[in-house]
C-alpha positions as a Markdown table, in Angstrom:
| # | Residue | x | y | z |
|---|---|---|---|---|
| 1 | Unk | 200.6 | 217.7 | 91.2 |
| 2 | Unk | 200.7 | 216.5 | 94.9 |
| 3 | Unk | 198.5 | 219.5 | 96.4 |
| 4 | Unk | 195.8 | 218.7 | 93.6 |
| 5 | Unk | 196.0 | 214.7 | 94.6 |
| 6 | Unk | 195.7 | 216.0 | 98.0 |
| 7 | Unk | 192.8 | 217.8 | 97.5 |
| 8 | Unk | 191.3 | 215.6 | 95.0 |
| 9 | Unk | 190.9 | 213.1 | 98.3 |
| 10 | Unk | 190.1 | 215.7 | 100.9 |
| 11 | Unk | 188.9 | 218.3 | 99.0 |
| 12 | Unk | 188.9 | 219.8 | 102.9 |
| 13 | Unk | 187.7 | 223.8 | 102.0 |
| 14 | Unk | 184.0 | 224.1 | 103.5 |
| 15 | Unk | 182.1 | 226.7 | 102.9 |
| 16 | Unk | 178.8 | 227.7 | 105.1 |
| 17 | Unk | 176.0 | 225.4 | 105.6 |
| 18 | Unk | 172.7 | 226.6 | 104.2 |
| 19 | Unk | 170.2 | 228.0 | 106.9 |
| 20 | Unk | 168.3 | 225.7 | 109.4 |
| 21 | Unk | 165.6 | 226.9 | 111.6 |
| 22 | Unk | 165.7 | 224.8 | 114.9 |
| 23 | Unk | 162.3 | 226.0 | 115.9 |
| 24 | Unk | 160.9 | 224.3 | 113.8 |
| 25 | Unk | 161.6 | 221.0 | 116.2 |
| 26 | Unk | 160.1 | 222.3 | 118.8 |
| 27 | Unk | 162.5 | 220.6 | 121.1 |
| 28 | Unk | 164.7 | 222.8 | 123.5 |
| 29 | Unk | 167.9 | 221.0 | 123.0 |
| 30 | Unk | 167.6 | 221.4 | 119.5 |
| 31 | Unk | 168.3 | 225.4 | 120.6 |
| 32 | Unk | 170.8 | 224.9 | 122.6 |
| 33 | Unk | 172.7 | 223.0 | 120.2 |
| 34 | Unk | 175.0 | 223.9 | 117.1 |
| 35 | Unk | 173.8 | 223.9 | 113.4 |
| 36 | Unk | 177.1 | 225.0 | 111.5 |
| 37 | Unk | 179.3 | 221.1 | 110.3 |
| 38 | Unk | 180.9 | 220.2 | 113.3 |
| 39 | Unk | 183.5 | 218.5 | 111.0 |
| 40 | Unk | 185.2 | 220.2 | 108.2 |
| 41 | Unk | 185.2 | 219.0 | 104.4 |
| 42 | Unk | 183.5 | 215.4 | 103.8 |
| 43 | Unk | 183.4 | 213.2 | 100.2 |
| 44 | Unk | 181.1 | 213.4 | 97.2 |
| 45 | Unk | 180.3 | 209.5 | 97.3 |
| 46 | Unk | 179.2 | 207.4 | 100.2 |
| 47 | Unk | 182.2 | 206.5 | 102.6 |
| 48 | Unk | 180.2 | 204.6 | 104.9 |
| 49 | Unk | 177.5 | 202.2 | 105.3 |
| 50 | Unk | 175.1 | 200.9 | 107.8 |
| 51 | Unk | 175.6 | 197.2 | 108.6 |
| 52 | Unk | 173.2 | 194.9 | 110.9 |
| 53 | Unk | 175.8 | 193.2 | 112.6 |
| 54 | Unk | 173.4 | 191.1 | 114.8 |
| 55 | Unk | 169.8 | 192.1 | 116.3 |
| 56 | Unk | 171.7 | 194.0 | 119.0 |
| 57 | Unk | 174.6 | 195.7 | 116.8 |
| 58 | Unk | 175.0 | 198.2 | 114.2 |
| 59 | Unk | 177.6 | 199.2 | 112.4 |
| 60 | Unk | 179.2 | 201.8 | 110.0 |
| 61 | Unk | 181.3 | 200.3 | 107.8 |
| 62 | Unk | 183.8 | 201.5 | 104.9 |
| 63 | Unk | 181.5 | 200.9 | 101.4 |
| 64 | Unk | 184.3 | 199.6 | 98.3 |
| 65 | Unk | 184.1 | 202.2 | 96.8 |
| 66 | Unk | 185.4 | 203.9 | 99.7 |
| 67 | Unk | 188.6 | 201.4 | 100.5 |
| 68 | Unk | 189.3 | 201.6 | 96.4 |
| 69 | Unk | 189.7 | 205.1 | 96.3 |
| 70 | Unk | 192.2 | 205.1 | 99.3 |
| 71 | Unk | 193.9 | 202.3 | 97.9 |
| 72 | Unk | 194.4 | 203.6 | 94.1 |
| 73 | Unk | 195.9 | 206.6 | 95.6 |
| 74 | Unk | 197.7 | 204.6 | 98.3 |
| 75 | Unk | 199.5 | 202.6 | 95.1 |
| 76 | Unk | 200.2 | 206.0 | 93.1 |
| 77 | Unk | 202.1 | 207.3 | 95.4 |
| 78 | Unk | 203.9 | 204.1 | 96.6 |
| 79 | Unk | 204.5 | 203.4 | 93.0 |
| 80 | Unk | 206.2 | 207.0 | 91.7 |
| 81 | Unk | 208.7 | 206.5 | 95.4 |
| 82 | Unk | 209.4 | 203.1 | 93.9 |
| 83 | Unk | 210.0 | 204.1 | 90.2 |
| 84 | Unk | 212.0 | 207.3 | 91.9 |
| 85 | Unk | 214.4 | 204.9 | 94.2 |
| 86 | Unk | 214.9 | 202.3 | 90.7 |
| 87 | Unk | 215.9 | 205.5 | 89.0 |
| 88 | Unk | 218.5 | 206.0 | 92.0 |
| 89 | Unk | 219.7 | 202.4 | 92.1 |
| 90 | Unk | 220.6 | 202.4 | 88.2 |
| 91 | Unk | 221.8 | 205.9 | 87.5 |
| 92 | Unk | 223.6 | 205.8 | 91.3 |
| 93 | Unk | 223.2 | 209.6 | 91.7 |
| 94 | Unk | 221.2 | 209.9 | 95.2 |
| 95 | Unk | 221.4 | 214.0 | 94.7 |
| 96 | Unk | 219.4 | 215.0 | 92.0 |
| 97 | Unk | 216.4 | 216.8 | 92.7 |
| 98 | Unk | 214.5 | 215.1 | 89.8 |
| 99 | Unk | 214.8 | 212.0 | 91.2 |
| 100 | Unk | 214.5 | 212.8 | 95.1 |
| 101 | Unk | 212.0 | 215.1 | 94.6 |
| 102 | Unk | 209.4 | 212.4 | 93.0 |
| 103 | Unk | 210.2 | 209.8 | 95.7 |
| 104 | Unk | 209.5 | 212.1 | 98.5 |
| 105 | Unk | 205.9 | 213.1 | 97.3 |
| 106 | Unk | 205.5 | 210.0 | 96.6 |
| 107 | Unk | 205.7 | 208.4 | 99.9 |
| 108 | Unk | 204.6 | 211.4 | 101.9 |
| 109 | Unk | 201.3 | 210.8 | 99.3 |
| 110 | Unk | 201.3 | 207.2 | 100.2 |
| 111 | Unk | 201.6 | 207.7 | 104.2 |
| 112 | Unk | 198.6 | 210.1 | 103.7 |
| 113 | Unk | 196.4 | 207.6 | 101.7 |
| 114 | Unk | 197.6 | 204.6 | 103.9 |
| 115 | Unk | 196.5 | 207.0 | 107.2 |
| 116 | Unk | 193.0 | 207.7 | 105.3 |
| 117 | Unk | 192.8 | 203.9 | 104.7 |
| 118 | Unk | 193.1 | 203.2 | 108.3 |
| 119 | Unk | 191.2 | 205.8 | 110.3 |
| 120 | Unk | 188.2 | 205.9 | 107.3 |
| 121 | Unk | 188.1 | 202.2 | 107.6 |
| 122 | Unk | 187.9 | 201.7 | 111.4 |
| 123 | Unk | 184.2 | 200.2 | 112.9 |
| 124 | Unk | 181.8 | 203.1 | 114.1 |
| 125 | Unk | 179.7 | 200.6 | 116.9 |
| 126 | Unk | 176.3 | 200.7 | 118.4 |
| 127 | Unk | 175.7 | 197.7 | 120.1 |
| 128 | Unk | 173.1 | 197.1 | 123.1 |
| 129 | Unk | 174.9 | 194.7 | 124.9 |
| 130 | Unk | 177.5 | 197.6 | 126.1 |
| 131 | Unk | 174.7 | 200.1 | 125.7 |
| 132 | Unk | 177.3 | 202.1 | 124.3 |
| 133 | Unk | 178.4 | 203.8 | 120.7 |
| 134 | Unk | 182.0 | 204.0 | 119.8 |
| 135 | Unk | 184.4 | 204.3 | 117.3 |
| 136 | Unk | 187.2 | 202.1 | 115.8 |
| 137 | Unk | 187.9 | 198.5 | 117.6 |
| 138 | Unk | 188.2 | 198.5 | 121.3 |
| 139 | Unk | 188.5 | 195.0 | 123.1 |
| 140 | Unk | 185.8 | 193.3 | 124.9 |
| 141 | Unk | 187.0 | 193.9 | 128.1 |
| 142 | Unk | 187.7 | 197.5 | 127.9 |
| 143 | Unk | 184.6 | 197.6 | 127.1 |
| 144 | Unk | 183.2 | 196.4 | 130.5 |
| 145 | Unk | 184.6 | 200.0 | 131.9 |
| 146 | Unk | 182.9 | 201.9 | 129.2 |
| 147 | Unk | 181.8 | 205.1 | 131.5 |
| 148 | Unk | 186.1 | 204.9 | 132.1 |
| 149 | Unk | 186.7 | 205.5 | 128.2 |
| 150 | Unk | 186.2 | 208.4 | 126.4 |
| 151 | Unk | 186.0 | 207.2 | 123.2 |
| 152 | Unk | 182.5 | 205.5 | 124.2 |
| 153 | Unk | 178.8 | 207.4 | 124.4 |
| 154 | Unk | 176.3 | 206.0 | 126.7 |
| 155 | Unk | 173.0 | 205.3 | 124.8 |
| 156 | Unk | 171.2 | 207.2 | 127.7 |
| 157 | Unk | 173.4 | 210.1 | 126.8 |
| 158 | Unk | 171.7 | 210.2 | 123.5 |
| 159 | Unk | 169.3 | 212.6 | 122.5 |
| 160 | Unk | 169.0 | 212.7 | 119.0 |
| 161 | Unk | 170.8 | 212.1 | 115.9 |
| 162 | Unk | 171.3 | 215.5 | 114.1 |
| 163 | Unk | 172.0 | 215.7 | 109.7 |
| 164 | Unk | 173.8 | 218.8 | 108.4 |
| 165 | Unk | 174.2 | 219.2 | 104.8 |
| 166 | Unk | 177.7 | 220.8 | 103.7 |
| 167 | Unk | 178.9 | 222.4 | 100.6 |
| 168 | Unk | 182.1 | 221.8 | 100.3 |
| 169 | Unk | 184.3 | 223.4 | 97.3 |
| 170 | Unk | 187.5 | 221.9 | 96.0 |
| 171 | Unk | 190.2 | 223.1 | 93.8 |
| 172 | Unk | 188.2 | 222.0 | 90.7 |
| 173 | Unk | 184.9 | 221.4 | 91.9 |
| 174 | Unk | 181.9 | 221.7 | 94.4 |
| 175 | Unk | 179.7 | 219.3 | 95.6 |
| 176 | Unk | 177.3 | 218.7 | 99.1 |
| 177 | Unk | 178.9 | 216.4 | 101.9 |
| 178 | Unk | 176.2 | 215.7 | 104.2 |
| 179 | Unk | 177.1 | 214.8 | 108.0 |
| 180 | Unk | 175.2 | 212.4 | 110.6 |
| 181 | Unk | 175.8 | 213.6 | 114.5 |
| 182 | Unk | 174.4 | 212.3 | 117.6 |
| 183 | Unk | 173.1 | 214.8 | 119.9 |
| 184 | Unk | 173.5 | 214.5 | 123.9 |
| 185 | Unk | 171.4 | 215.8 | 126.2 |
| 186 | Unk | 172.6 | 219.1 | 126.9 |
| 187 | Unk | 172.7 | 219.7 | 123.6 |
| 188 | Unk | 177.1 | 218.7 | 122.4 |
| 189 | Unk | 177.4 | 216.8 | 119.5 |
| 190 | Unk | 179.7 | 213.9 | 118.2 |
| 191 | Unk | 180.1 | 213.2 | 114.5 |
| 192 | Unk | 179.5 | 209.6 | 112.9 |
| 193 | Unk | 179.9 | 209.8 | 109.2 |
| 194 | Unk | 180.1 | 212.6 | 106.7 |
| 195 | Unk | 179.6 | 211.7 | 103.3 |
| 196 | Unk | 178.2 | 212.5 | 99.9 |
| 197 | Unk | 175.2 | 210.6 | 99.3 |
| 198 | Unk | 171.8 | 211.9 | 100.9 |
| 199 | Unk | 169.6 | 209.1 | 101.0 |
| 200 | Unk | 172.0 | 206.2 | 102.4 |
| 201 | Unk | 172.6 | 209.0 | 105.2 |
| 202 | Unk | 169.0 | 209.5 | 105.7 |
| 203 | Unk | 167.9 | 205.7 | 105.4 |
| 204 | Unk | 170.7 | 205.0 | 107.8 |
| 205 | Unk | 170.0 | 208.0 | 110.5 |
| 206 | Unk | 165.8 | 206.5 | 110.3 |
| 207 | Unk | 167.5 | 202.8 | 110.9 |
| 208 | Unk | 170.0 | 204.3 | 113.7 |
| 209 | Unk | 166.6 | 206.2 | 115.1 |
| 210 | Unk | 164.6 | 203.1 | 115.5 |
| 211 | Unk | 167.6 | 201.1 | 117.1 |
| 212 | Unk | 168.1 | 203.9 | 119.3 |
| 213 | Unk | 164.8 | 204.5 | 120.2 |
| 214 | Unk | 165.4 | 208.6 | 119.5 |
| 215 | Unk | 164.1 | 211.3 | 117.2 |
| 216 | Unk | 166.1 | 212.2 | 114.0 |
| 217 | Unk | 166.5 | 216.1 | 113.2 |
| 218 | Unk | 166.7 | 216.3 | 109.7 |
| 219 | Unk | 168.7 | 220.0 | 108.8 |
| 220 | Unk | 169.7 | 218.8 | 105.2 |
């Protein structure tokens, strides 16, 4: 029950990614750099969305649906470890492996979901002021030694943003995860989102383009 939960939300077995013929760009960093998902598995809905913060700032942000599906599976699991530890506090026997058993895999299950919750619902930042992407939420004033950080990318690093699609099979089911990377110049790549839904990734990578002021190599 617990692996097919797990899997359910992960769903983290990838298969190959269809053929993409970087010639076709006729850009020499585009043959330099990788085609194959630089990030394993991905989600058959849209995790993330691109949000106009202010004329100078994008950002990717967790959708609902997103922070719902976390949640419900966040509250399964805390639920069975609290049904499990009532069943200990009336019956008194803390040994039984029908009652431990349930209440482990339940909040194991539950520090997963709340991990998933936390990391998938962290800010991914473009902003012009810093000149800088990143993710998750970094003070102001670290931010004033951004070439010091290595969670931040210089816009000037930027080459262009690169879109793999993925097809990704789970326990019950297969589906295409599509993932949104931005290239440097010398040709290494940095994931931003990977998710499910192919036209939010695309009208987000043409917005991201724009803002950036770079190409967008479409491999989907």
């Amino acid at each position: 029950m617990f692996r097919n939960l797990v899997d359910k939300l992960k769903s983290l077995v990838p298969a190959a990614n269809e053929h993409f013929d970087p010639t076709t760009l006729d850009d020499p960093v585009a043959m330099q750099t990788e085609w194959s998902p630089l990030k394993g598995g991905g989600a058959s809905f849209c995790t993330r969305k691109l949000v106009q913060v202010s004329p100078h700032r994008y950002e990717f942000r967790a959708t609902l649906g997103a922070k719902a599906f976390y949640l419900i599976f966040f509250f399964i699991g805390l639920g069975v470890s609290i049904i499990s530890i009532s069943e200990i506090i009336v019956s008194g026997d803390i040994f039984t492996a029908d009652v431990l058993l349930p209440g482990a895999f339940g909040l194991v299950f539950a520090l997963i979901c709340g991990l998933m919750f936390y990391y998938g619902t962290k800010p991914v930042v473009f902003d012009k002021q810093f000149d800088c992407f990143w993710k998750g939420n970094i003070p102001a004033d670290e931010l004033l030694y951004a070439t010091a950080n290595e969670l931040l990318m210089p816009f000037k690093e930027i080459h262009s943003i690169q879109l793999i699609a993925e097809h990704v099979s789970g326990s019950k089911n297969s589906y295409y995860s599509y993932e949104m990377n931005l290239v440097s110049r010398d040709g290494v790549r940095t994931n931003v989102v990977d998710h499910g839904k192919l036209d939010q990734i695309r009208e987000d990578a043409n917005t991201l383009a724009e803002f950036l002021e770079v190409s967008v190599w479409d491999g989907t």
